[in-house]
N, C-alpha and C positions, 0 to 999 in steps of 0.2 A: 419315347417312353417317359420321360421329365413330364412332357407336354400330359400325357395321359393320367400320370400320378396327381399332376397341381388341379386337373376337372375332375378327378378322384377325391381328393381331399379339400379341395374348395365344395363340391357338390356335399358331404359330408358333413362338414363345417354349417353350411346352408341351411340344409335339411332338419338337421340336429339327429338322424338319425348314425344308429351303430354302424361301427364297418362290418361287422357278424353278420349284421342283418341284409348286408347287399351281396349279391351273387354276383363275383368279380368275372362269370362265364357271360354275365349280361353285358360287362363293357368289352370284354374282348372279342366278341362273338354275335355283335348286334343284328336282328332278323332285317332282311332283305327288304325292299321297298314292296310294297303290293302291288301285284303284276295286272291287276284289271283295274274296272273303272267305280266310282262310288257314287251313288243314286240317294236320293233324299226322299225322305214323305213325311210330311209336316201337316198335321189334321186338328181342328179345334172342332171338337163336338157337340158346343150347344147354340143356344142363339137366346134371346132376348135380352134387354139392356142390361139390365144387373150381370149379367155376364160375359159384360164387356173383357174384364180380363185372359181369357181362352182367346180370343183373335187378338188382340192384343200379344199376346206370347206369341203365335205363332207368326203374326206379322215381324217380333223382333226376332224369332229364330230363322224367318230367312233371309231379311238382314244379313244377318249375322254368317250364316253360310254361305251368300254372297261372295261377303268380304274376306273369307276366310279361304276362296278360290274356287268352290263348287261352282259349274258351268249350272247356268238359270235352268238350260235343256236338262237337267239330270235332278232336275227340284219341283216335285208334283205337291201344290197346297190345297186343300179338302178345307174350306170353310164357309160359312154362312150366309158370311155377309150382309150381315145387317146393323151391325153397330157404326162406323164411320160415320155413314149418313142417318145414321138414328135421330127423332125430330127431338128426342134429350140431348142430345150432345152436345155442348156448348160451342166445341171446336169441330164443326160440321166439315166430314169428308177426311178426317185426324185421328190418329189413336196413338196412344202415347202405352210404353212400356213401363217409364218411370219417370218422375214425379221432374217436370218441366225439362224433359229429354225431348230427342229426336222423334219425331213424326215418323213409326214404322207403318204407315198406312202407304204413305204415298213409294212408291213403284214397286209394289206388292202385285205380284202377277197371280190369279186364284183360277185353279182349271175348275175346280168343282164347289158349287155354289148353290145356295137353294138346299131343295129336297134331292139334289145329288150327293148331299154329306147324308151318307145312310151307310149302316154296315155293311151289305153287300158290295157297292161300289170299293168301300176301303178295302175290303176282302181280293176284289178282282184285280185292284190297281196293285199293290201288294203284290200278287201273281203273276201279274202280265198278261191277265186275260182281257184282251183289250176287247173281243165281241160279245164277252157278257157287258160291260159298264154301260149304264143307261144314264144322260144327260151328260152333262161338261163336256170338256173338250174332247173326251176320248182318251188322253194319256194315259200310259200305266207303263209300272218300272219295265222297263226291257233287260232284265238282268240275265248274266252266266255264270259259270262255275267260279270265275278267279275274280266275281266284282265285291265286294263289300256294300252294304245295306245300310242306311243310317234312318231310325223312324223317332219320329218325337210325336206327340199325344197329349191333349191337357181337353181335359173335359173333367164332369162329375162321374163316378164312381160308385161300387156297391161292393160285399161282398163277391166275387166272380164276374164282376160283369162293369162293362164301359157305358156311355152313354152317348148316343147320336142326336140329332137335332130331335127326331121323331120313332129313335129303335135306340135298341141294346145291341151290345155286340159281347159275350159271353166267355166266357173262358175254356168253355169246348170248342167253341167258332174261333176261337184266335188259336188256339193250341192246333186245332186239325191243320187250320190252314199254314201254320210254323211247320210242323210234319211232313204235307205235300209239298211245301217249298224245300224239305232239306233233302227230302228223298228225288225231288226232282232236279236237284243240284242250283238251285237258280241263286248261288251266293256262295261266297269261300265264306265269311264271317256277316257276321249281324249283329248291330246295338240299337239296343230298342228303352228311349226313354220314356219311362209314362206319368203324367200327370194328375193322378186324381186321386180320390177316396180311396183307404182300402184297398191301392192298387198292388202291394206285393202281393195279394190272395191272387190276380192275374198269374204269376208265373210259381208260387212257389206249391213243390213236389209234381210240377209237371213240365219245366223248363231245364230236361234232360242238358250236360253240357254237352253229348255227344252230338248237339243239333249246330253247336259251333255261334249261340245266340247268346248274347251279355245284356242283359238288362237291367236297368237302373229307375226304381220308382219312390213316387214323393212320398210314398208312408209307407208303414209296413200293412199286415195286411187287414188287422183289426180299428185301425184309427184314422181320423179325417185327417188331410192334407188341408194348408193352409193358404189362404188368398192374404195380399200383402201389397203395402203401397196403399192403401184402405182409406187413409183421411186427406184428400188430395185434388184440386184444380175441380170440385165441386163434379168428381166424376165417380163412376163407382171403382173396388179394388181396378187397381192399374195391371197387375200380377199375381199369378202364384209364385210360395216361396222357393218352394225348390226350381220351379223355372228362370223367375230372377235369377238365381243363385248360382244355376248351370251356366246361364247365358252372359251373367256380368263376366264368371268366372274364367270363359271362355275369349271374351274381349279383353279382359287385362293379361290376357298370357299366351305365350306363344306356345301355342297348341302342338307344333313340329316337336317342340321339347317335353313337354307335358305329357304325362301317362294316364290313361282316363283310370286306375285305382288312384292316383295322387288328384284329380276331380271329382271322385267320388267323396274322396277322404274331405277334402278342400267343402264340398258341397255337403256332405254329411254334417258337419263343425258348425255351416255356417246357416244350417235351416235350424231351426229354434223349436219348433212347435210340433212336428213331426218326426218320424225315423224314415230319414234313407236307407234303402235296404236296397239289392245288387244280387241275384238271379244267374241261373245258367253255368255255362263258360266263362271263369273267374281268368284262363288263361288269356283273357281279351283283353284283358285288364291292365296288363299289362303292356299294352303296345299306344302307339301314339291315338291323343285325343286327334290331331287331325288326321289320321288316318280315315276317322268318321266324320269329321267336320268341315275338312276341308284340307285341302292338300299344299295350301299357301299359309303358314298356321301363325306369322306373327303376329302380334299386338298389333290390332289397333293404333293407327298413326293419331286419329284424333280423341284425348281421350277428357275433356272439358266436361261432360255430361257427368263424368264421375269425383269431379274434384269438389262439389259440393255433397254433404253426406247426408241424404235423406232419411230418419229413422222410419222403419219399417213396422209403418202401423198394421197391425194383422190381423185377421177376422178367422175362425173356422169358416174353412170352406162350402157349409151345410148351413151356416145361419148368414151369408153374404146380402141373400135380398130382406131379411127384416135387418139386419143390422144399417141397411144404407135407408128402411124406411125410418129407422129410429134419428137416423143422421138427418134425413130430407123436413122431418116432422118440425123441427125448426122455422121451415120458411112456407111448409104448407100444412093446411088441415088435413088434407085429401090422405096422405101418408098417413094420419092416423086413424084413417077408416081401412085404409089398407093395412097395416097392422090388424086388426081386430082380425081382418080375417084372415090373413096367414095364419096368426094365432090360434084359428078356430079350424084353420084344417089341419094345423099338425095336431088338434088336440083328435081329430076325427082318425086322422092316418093311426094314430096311436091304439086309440076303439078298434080301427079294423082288425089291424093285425091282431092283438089282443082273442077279438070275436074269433078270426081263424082260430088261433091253438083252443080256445074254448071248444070249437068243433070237434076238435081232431083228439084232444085229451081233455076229458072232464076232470079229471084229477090234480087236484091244487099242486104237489109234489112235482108232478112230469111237467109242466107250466111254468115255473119256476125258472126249473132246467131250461126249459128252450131260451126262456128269455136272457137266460145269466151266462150261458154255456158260449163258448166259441171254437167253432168247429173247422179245420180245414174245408177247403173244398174237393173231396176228393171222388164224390159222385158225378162226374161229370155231365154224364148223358139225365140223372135226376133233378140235378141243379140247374139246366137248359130248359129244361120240360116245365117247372113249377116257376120261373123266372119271367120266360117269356108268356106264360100261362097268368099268372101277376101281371101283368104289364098289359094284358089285351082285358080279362076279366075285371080286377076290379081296382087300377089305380095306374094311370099315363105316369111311371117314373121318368121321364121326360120334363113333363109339364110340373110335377110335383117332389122336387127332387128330395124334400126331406124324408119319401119312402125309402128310399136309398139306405138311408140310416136304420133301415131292419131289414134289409135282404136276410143278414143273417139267419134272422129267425125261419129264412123259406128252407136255406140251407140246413139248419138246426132239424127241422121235420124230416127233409131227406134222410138226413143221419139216422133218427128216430126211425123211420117207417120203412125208408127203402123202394119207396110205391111213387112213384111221382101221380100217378091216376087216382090213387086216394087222396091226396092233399091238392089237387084241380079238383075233384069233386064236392071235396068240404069249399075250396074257393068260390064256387060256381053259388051250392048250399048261404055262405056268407055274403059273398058283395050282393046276389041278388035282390037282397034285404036293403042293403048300404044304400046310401046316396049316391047318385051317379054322378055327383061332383067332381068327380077325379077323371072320367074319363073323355 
């Protein structure tokens, strides 16, 4: 009982928090180990060189889960691969998470690669539908009722929706398929961290807690997430911030002790430029970070990469590739002809969208509104329909991800009309006009 009192009052002391505030039922009455097994899915969703940082992340998160005791067999990675051996790359076959760190490229094992990083496939592997998945290896989580689920995600972002090398994946498409997994029991618990744009609109008012799913995303759900590590070894951002942030935070601490609301909290404080926001089942919250990370959860033995303190030069996530041509323009011409035209398609993307609501409402007032207004996502089946309908019609949010930065306005019309077939038809009316630049 001494013994129990002095990591009572030492942990107190520590914390700086209240004794009020801690529920003394949690030390005497600590929850039981987890009786299944925990499965990982680590997916970076773009590809081209400016967005080097997405594989990058995901190469340090499984690292990272590695060493924290995840069995390799229980770690499915979804990435692109195309940046290591990219003919930019200074450090050919290399990628680095941060700024003159460890090489997370090499013994990086990738099932699915190429035009296999597509929504459906994340969808299938995700489920354990192993004979739908086309390309890669074939894997997919094999989960049951008493295993635990851990998924991390860093890509670009829009209101409702994710982004694949060459699709979206939506937030009716991840919601369903969250649903058929709880209803089909394939998990006691799930934490889902996500990296992108706008990504609290992904879970919030439809990330039920009774689905037993805790999610943790880099912004909340109206504002960009930020890329970081940005002026560095002549490469572009090395990171995003809240991924840095989860991931150093996770290697300096012994995750066995650590409660993922105290990495939340810790990750909240220590991203700067965005709002972490946390989803779902808050009871999750409460239980150990390595229960999702890893079952062996000390520090890191070697920790040399962190005793130097790199300031975190940061970029908005949505201006990363002119911000690195403003950086390259320095040492070449060529970047500043590619500037012009970045410049000239976001001034175009801006006309488009524009042209749609002139379609849809002639009236200066209603116009306004869509453009100023931010609206939950709560049409679900309207905000699929007019998104994915965008993205085939009239502009690759893929290729062109500063459209990202007005989904909103697709969502805004939902709210307004309610018709997803009227706003594809004014789409169909507008881009036919437009340039087909974009697609």
């Amino acid at each position: 009982m001494i013994a129990f009192l002095w990591i009572f009052v030492t942990t107190v002391l520590i914390t700086g928090k209240s004794v009020l505030a801690l529920n003394l039922h949690d030390f005497l009455t600590p929850k039981a180990e987890p009786a299944g097994e925990l499965h990982a899915l680590l997916v970076a969703g773009s590809n081209g060189w400016w967005n080097y940082r997405h594989q990058a992340d995901v190469a340090h998160a499984y690292h990272l889960l590695l060493s924290k005791g995840i069995l390799p067999e229980h770690i499915i990675v979804m990435m692109y691969d195309d940046i290591a051996n990219d003919p930019s790359n200074p450090f050919r076959g290399k990628l680095f998470n941060r700024p003159n760190g460890t090489d997370v490229y090499k013994g990086l094992k990738i099932d699915y690669s190429g035009s296999s990083v597509n929504p459906k496939n994340f969808l299938n592997v995700l489920e354990g539908n192993s004979e739908a998945v086309k390309g890669g290896n074939g894997r997919v989580i094999n989960s049951k009722a008493t295993d635990r689920i851990f998924v991390y995600f860093s890509d670009h972002g829009g209101e409702g929706l994710i982004c694949f090398p060459d699709d979206v994946l939506t937030k009716k498409d991840l919601n369903s398929a969250l649903q058929r997994m709880h209803k089909s029991k394939k998990y006691d618990e799930f934490v889902f961290y996500l990296e992108a744009c706008e990504s609290g609109s992904m879970f919030k008012k439809t990330l039920e807690p009774s689905m037993n799913i805790y999610a943790v995303t880099a912004s909340n759900p109206v504002e960009s997430s930020w890329a970081t590590y940005c002026d560095y070894m002549d490469l572009p951002c090395l990171g995003d911030e809240f991924s840095v942030n989860w991931m150093e935070d996770s290697e300096k601490h012994d995750i066995d002790a650590e409660q993922l609301d105290a990495q939340f909290e810790d990750v909240k404080k220590m991203t700067k430029l965005s709002h972490v926001m946390h989803y779902g089942n808050l009871k999750i919250a409460k239980e150990s970070v390595g229960w999702f990370q890893g079952e062996h959860g000390k520090k890191l033995s070697v920790q040399t990469q962190y005793e130097d303190d790199y300031p975190k030069v940061s970029w908005d996530a949505r201006d990363v590739e002119l911000m690195y041509m403003k950086k390259l323009q320095k040492t070449t011409t060529i970047s500043l002809h590619a500037q012009a035209l970045e410049q000239r398609d976001r001034r175009d993307i801006e006309a488009l969208f524009m042209s749609l609501v002139d379609n849809l409402l002639p009236n200066t007032n209603d116009k306004k509104e869509i453009f100023d207004k931010r609206n939950d996502v709560e049409d679900l089946s309207c905000h699929d329909d007019v998104v994915k309908a965008f993205d085939t019609i009239c502009i690759d949010v893929n290729r062109f991800d500063y459209a990202l930065k007005y989904i909103y306005v697709l969502n805004n019309l939902c709210v307004k009309f309610g018709d997803s077939k009227k706003i594809i038809n004014a789409m169909h009316a507008t881009c036919s006009t437009a340039t087909k630049q974009f697609l």
